[in-house]
C-alpha positions as CSV (number, residue, x, y, z in Angstrom):
1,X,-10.5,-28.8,6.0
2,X,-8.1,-27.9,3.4
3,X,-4.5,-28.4,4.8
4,X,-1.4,-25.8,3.1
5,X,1.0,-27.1,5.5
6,X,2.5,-29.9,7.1
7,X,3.0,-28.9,10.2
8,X,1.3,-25.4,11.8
9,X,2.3,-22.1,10.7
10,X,5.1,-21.6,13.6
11,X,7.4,-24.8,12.7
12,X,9.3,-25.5,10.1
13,X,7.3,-27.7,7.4
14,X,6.2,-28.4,3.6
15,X,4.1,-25.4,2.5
16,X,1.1,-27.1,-0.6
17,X,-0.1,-24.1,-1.7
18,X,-3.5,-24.7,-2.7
19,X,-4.7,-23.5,-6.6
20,X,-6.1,-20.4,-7.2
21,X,-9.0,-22.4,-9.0
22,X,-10.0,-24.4,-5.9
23,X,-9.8,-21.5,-4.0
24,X,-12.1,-20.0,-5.7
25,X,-14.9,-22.6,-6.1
26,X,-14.2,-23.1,-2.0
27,X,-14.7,-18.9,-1.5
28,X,-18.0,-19.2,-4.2
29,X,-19.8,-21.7,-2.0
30,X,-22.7,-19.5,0.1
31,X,-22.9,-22.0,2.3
32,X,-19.4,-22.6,3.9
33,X,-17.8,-20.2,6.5
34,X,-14.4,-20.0,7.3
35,X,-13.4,-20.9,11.1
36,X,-10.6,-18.9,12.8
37,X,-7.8,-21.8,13.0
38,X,-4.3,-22.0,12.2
39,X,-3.2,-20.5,9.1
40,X,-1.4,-23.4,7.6
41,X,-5.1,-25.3,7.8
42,X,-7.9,-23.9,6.5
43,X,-11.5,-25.3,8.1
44,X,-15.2,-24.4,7.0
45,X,-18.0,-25.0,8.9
46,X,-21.3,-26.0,6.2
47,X,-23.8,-24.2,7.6
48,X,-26.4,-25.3,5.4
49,X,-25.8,-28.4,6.7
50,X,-29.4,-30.5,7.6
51,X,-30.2,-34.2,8.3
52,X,-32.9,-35.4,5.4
53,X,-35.1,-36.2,7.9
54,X,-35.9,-33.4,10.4
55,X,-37.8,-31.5,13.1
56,X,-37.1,-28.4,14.5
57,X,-36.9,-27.4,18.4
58,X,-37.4,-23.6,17.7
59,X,-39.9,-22.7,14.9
60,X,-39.3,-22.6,11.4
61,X,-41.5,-21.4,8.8
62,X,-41.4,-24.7,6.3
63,X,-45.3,-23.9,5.4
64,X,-45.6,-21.8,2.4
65,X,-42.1,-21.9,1.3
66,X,-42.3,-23.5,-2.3
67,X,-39.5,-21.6,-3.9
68,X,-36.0,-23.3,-4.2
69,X,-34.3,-19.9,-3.3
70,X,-36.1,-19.5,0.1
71,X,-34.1,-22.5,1.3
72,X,-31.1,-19.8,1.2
73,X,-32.7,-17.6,3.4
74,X,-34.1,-20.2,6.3
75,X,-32.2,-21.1,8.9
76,X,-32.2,-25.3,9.4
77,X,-29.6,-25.5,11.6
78,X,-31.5,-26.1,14.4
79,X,-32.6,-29.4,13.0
80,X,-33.1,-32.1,14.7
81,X,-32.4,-35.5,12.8
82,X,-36.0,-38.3,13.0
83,X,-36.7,-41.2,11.2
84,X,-32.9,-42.1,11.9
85,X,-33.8,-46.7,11.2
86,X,-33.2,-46.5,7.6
87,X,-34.6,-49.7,6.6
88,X,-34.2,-49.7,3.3
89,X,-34.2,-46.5,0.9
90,X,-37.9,-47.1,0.8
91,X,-38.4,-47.3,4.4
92,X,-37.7,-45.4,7.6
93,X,-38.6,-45.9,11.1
94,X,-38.1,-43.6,14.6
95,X,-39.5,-41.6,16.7
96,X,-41.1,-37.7,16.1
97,X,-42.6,-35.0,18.0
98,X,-45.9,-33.2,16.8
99,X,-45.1,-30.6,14.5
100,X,-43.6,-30.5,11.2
101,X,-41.1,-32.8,9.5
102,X,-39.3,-31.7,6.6
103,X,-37.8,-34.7,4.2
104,X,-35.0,-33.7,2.3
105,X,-35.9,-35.8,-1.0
106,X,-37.5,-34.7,-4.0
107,X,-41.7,-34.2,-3.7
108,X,-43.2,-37.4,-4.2
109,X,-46.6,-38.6,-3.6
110,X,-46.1,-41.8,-3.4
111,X,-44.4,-41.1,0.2
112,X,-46.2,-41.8,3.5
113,X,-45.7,-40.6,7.4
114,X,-47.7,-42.8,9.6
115,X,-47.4,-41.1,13.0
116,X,-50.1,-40.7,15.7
117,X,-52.1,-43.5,14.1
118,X,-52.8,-41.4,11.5
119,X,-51.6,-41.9,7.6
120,X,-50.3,-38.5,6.3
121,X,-49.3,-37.0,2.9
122,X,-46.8,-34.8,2.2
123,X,-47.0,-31.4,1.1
124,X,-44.7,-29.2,-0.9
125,X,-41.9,-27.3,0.9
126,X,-39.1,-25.4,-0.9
127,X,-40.5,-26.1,-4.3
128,X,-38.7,-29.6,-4.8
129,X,-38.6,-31.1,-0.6
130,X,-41.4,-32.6,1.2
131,X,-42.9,-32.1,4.7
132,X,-45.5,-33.9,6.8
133,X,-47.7,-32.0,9.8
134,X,-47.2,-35.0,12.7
135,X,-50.3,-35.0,15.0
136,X,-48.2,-36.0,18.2
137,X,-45.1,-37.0,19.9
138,X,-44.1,-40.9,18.9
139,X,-43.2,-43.4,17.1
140,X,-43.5,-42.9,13.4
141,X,-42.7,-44.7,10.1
142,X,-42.2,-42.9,6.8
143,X,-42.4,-45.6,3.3
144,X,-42.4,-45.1,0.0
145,X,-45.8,-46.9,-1.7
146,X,-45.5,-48.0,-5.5
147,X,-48.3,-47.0,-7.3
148,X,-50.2,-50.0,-8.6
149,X,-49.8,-48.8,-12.0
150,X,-46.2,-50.0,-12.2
151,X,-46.8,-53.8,-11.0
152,X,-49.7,-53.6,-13.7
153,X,-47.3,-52.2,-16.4
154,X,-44.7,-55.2,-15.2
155,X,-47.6,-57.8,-15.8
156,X,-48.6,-56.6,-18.8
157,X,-45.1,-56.8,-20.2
158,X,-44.8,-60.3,-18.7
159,X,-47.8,-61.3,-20.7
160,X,-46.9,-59.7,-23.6
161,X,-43.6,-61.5,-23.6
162,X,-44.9,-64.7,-23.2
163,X,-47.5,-63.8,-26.0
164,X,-44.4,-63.2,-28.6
165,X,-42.8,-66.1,-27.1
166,X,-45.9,-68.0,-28.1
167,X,-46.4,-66.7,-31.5
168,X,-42.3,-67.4,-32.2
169,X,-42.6,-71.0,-31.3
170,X,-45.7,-71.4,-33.3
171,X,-44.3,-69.9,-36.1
172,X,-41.2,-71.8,-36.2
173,X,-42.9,-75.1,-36.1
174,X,-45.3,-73.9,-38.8
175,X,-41.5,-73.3,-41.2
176,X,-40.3,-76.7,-39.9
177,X,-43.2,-78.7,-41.1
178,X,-43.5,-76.7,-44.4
179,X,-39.4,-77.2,-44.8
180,X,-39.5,-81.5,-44.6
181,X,-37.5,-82.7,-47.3
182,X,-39.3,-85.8,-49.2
């Protein structure tokens, strides 16, 4: 809502004209529509508007959309939010029905839907998003799982440190035995 008024447009009030240069970055956004209110208040609906984790009641063709701009031209709003016990940012739990779920984060591997017993992967939607094919109506649980390359990495650094950590303590007793005054 952008207000230009203090009070509606039939009372007497403080007019706050809004700049030309917000109006314009407000009129250049595709996905905001203008609802009929009061002239003194100006309220847009977003109709791009989505939870990041969804399901849709009517179909939606998610499968085979891996271009950014096709987002434009799908309609989500019939999304239905799933996944909604955010446990953490790498955990979510809830319930889903069988069908697609589209997760509104960028495409990651790494990220599992276990749902229906079964461990899924995601696949590719809109070029950057992810969506998982749910084999039936239930409880579900969608994690994030750290590739084992990265606690190696972190181990290897530990060990390296407490190589050089080593080495430095050696060294400086080696300088302090070779430095005793006689």
């Amino acid at each position: 809502a952008v207000v230009e008024r203090s009070t509606p447009s039939f009372s007497a009030g403080l007019d706050r004209p809004i700049g030309q240069r917000t109006l314009q970055a407000i009129d250049s956004q595709l996905d905001l529509r203008p609802l009929a209110t009061d002239p003194s208040v100006k309220v847009l609906i977003n109709e791009s508007w989505m939870s990041s984790r969804s399901q849709f009641g009517s179909p939606v063709r998610l499968a085979g959309l891996d271009e950014p701009g096709e987002l434009v031209v799908t309609d989500l709003s019939s999304g239905i939010p799933v996944l909604t016990d955010r446990r953490s940012s790498r955990e979510q739990h809830g319930f889903v029905g069988a069908g697609e779920v589209l997760v509104a984060d960028a495409y990651d591997p790494h990220w599992k839907l276990l749902a229906g017993g079964e461990r899924l992967l995601p696949e590719l939607s809109f070029g950057w998003a992810m969506r998982f094919e749910s084999p039936s109506d239930g409880p579900a649980a969608l994690w994030y799982q750290r590739p084992n390359s990265i606690a190696d990495r972190a181990i290897v650094q530990i060990v390296l440190w407490a190589v050089i950590a080593r080495l430095a303590v050696s060294e400086r007793r080696k300088t302090s035995r070779l430095e005793v005054p006689t």
